[in-house]
C-alpha positions in Angstrom: 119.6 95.3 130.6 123.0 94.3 132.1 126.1 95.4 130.8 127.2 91.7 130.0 124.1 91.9 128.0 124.8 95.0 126.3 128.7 94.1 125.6 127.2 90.9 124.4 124.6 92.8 121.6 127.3 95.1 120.3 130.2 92.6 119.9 128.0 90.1 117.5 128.0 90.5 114.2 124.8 92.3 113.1 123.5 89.4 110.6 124.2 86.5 113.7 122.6 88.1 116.3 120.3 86.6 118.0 118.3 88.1 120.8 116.4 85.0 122.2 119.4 83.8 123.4 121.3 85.2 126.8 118.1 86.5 128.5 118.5 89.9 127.3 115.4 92.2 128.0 114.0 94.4 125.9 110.7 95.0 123.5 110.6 91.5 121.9 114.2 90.8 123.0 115.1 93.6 121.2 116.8 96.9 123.3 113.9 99.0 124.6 115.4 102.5 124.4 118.8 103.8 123.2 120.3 104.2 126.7 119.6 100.5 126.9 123.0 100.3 124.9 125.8 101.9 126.4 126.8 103.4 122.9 124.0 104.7 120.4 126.3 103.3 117.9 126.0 99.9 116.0 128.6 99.0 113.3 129.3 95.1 112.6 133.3 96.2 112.0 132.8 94.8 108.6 133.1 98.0 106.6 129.0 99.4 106.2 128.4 102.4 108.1 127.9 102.4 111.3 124.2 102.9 112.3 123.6 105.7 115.3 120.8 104.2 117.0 119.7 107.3 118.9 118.9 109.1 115.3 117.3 106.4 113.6 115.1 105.6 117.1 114.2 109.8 116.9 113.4 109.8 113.0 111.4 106.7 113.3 109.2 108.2 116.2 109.0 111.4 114.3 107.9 110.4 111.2 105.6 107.9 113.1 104.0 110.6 115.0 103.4 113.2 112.1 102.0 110.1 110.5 99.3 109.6 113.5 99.1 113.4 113.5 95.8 113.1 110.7 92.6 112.0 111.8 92.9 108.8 113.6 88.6 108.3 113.0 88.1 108.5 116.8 90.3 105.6 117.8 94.1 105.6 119.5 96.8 104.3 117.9 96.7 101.3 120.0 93.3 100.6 119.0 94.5 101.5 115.5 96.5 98.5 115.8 94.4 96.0 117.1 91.9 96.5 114.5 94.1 96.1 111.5 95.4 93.1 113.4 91.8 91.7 113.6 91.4 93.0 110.0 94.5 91.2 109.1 94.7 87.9 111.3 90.6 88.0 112.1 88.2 86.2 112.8 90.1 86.4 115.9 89.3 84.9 120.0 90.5 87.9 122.4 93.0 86.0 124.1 94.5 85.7 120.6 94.3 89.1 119.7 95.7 90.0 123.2 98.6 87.8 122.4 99.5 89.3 119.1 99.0 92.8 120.7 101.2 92.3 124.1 97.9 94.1 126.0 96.9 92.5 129.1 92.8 90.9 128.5 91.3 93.6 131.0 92.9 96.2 128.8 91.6 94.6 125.2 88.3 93.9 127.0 87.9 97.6 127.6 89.4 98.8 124.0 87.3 96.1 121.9 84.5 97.9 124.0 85.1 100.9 121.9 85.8 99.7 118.4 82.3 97.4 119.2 80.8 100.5 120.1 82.1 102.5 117.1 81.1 99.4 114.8 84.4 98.5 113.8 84.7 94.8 114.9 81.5 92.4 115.9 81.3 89.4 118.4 81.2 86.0 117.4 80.2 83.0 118.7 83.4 80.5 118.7 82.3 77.9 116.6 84.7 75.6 118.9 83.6 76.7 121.7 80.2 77.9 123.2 82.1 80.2 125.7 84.0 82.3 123.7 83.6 84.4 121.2 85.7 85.7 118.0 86.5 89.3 116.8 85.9 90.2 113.2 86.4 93.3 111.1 83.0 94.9 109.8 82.8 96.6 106.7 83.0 100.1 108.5 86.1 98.9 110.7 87.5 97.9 106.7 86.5 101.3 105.2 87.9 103.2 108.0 91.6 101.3 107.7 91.3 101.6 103.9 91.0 105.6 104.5 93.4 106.1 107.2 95.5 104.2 104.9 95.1 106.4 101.6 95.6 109.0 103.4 98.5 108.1 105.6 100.2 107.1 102.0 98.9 109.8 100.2 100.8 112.6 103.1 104.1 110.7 102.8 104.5 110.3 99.5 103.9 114.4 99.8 107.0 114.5 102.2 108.7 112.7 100.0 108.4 114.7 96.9 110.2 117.1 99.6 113.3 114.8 99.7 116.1 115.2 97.2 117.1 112.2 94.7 119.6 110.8 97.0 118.0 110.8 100.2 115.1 109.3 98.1 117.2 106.3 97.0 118.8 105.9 100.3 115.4 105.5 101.6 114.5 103.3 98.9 118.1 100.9 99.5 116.6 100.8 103.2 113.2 99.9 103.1 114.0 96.2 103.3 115.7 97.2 106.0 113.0 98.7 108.0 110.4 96.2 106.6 112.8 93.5 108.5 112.8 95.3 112.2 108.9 96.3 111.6 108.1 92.7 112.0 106.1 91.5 115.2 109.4 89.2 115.9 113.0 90.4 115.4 114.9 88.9 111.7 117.1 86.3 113.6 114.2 85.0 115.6 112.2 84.2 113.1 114.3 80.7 112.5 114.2 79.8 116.0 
């Protein structure tokens, strides 16, 4: 990212930015890494507390990782990911699927491979069109997600019982928060 870029992201208000705009790179126009800022530090000047990137980046990894850290029922994360997507989008063609997941085709050929062969998704014939085919969830593919789900939740909400009150409501004031920069497009792109 150049530094024109970077003085451009910090010196916007948070709620107007708008990272489609300028040609700044990054995951989805966002900043890929911390160092892709040159401070770790994000405050709109307006009086909320100023957000330390680098912390927020680590913490989100970490509780990501001990999240992944249970039984991922023999598939990757990445694979993780696509099936819910197929489980939540499907019935989906690959190119589509390869689209929502930013993985090149050879590399979703090869990973549908493996949830076919686990009999989590099935082949299709595209009703459209007699060359392709569409990816759907099967009922094992569903069951797994709904288990690696329960248990995912069931783990944190244990952490959490770890937390005192006030970290507990600070999380809870945040959630929309995170909800907002989970999304597969950034908030202020959405419009545009």
């Amino acid at each position: 990212m150049s530094s024109m870029c970077h003085r451009a992201l910090l010196s916007i208000p948070m709620a107007h930015r708008s990272h489609s705009a300028g040609g700044c790179p990054g995951w989805r126009g966002w900043p890929t890494y911390a160092s892709d800022v040159p401070e770790s530090r994000i405050s709109d000047g307006a009086g909320p507390p100023e957000i330390d990137v680098t912390r927020l980046r680590v913490a989100i990894a970490r509780v990501s990782r001990r999240l992944r850290r249970h039984e991922l029922a023999g598939i990757t994360p990445t694979q993780l990911a696509a099936l819910a997507t197929v489980e939540a989008r499907g019935p989906l063609r690959l190119g589509d699927l390869a689209a929502v997941e930013r993985i090149a085709p050879s590399t979703l050929t090869r990973m549908v491979a493996v949830l076919e062969d686990l009999g989590y998704v099935r082949r299709d014939a595209d009703p459209r069109d007699a060359r392709a085919s569409t990816l759907s969830i099967t009922p094992r593919g569903h069951d797994t997600l709904e288990q690696l789900r329960a248990e995912g939740t069931a783990l944190l909400t244990q952490w959490l019982t770890l937390l005192d009150p006030e970290h507990r409501a600070a999380l809870a004031i945040a959630l929309p928060a995170l909800e907002a920069l989970a999304e597969p497009e950034p908030p202020n792109q959405r419009s545009h």
